[in-house]
C-alpha positions, 0 to 999 in steps of 0.5 A: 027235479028235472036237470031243466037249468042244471049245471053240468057236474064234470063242467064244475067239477073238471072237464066236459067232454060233451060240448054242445049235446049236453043236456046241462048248462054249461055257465062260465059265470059260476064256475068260480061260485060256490053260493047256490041260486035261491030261485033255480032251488025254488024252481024259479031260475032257467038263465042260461048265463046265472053267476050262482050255481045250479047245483046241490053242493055239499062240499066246497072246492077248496077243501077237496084235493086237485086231482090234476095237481098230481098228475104228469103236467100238473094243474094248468088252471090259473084259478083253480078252486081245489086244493093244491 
């Protein structure tokens, strides 16, 4: 599968350094789902703006540790999906 309408791992996951030149879709709208789009798997989804996800996911957030939480400032995000 192309990355046509893919999220952006480091988005989803963390931090884009790449803005505007990255290849994948950045959608603020799915950043807090974890239910993957049926159409985008079936090859049917190219919305730039989509609540699901656009990603393969194998494991929820919630069970893998915040890696910022243990850093010097700690988690900043109001609504992280990690574990904390």
């Amino acid at each position: 599968m192309s990355n046509q309408g893919e999220d952006c791992y480091f988005f989803f996951y963390s931090t884009c350094t790449k803005g505007d030149s990255c290849p994948f879709r950045h959608c603020e709208a799915a950043l807090g789902n974890e239910t993957v789009c049926t159409l985008w798997q079936e090859g049917r989804c190219f919305r730039q703006v989509c609540r699901f996800r656009h990603m393969e996911i194998d494991k929820k957030r919630s069970e893998i540790p915040c890696y910022w939480e243990n850093q010097p400032m700690g988690c900043q995000k109001l609504n992280c999906a990690f574990h904390h």
